[in-house]
C-alpha positions as CSV (number, residue, x, y, z in Angstrom):
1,X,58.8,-38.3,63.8
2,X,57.0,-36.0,65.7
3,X,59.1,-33.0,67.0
4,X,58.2,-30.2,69.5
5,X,58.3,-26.6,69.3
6,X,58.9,-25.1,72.9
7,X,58.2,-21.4,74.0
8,X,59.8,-19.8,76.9
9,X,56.9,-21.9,79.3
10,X,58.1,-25.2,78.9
11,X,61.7,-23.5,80.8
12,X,59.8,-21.1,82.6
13,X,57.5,-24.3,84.0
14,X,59.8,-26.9,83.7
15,X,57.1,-29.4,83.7
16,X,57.7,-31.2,80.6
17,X,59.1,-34.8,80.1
18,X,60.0,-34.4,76.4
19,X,63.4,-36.0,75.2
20,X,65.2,-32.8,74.2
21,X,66.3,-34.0,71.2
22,X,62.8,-34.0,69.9
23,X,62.8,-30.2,70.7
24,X,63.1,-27.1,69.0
25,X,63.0,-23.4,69.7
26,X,64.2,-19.6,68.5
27,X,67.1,-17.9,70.2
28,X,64.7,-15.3,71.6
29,X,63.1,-17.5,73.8
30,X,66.4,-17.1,76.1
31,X,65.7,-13.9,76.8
32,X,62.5,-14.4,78.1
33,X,63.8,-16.4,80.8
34,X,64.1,-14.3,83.8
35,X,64.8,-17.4,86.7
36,X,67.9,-18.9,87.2
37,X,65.6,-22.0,87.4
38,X,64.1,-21.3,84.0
39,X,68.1,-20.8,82.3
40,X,69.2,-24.1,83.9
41,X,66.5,-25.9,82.3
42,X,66.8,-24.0,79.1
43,X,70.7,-25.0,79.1
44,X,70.6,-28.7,80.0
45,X,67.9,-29.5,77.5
46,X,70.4,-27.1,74.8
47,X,73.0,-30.2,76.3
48,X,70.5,-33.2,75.6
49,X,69.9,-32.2,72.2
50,X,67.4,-29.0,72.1
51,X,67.9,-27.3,68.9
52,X,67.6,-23.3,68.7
53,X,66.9,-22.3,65.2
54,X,66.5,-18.7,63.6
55,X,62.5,-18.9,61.9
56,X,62.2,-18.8,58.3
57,X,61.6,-14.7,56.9
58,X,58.5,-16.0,54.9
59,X,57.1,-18.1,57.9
60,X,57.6,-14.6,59.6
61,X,55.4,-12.8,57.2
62,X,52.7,-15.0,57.3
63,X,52.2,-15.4,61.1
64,X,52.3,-11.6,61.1
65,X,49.5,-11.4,58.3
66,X,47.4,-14.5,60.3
67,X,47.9,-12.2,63.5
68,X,46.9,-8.7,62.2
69,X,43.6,-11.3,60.4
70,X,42.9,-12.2,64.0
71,X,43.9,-8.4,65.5
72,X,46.5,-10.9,68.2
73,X,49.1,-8.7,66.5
74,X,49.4,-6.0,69.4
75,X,49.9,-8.8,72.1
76,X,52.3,-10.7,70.3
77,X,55.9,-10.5,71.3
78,X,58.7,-10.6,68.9
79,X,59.2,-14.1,70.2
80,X,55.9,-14.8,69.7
81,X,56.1,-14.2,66.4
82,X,59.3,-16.4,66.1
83,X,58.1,-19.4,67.6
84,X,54.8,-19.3,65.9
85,X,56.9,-18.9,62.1
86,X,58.8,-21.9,63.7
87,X,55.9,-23.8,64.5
88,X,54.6,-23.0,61.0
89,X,57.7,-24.5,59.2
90,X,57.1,-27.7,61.1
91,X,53.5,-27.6,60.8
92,X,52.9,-31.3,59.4
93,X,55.5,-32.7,62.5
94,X,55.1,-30.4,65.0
95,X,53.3,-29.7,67.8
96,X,53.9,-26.1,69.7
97,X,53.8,-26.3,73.2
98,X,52.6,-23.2,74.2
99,X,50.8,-21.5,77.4
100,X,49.9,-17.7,75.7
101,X,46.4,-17.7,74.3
102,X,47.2,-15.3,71.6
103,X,50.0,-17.4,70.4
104,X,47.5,-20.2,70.5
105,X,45.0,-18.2,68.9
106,X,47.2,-17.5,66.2
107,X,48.5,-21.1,65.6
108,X,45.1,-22.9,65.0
109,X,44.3,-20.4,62.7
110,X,47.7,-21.6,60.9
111,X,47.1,-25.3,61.0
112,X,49.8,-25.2,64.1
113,X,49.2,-28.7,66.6
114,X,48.9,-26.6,69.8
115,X,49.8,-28.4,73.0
116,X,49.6,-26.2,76.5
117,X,52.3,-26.7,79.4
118,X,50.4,-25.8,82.2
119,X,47.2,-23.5,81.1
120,X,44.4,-25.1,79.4
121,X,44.4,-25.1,75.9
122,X,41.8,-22.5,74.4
123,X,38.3,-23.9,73.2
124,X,37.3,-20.8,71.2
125,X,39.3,-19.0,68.3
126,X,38.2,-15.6,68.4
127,X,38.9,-12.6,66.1
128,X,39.2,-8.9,67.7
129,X,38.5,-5.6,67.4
130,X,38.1,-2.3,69.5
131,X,35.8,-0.7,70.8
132,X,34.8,2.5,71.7
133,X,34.2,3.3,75.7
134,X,32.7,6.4,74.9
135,X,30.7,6.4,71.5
136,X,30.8,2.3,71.4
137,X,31.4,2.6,67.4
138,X,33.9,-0.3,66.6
139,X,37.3,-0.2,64.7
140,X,40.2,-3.0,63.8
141,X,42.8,-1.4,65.6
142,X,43.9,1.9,67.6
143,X,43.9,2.8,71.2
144,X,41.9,6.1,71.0
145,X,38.3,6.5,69.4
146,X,39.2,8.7,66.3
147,X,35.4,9.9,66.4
148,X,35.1,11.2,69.9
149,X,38.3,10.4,71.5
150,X,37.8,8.1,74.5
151,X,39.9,4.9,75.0
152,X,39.1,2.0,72.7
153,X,38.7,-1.6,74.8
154,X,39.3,-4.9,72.7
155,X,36.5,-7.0,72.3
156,X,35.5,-10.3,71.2
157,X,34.4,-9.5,67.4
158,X,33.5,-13.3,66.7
159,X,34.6,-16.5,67.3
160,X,34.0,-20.3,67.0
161,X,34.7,-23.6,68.9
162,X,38.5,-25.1,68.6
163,X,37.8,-28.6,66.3
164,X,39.6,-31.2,69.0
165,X,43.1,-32.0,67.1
166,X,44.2,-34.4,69.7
């Protein structure tokens, strides 16, 4: 049976007509929820059957090796990283339902079923880097040009079309 793995934008959106029992997220998506709206949703689907599980360690460590691979690492959230190692350990049943591009990013990279709430769901899967806005020379992470010392911009280092999972 196919389960779902909701981030903080299926509460935040409330635009999803799931059966709750079929859902699963991390305890840190709670504190993402800023609304009243968003924590009334979050505890009446917790009511219907929503189950908030810790993510495996291991499943932690890989998303966070996949997202340093795709340089997604510095945009990634702490939650972020939770519901994606969820998502992992329910890879072959799950489907992540999922707004943030870099979480989405991420998760077809793992194998994760990505579904988006309201956003449309990426088409490309792009790996990062920085560059330089001074001397242009590029790098894999940083925020200042080590050469010459001006601000390093991200920028598209490749990418390729999503294969259609659906």
């Amino acid at each position: 049976m196919t389960c779902y793995i909701a981030d903080s934008a299926v509460f935040i959106m409330g635009n999803f007509d799931l059966d709750s029992s079929l859902m699963i997220t991390v305890p840190s998506v709670a504190d993402e929820l800023k609304s009243k709206d968003a924590e009334l949703r979050f505890d009446l689907a917790k009511e219907e059957g929503l189950r908030v599980e810790w993510p495996d360690p291991e499943m932690v460590k890989d998303v966070r090796k996949m997202a340093e691979l795709t340089r997604d690492s510095e945009e990634l959230s702490k939650t972020d990283i939770e519901i994606l190692a969820k998502a992992l350990e329910y890879r072959d049943r799950g489907i992540l339902l999922t707004d943030d591009y870099a979480v989405q990013n991420v998760a077809v990279q793992l194998g994760i079923d990505v579904k988006p709430v309201a956003q449309k769901k990426i088409k490309d899967i792009i790996i990062w880097q920085k560059q330089c806005t001074g001397c242009r020379k590029t790098f894999d992470k940083g925020d200042v040009c080590p050469i010459c010392g001006s601000p390093l911009k991200k920028k598209r280092k490749k990418s390729r079309k999503e294969k259609n999972r659906s």
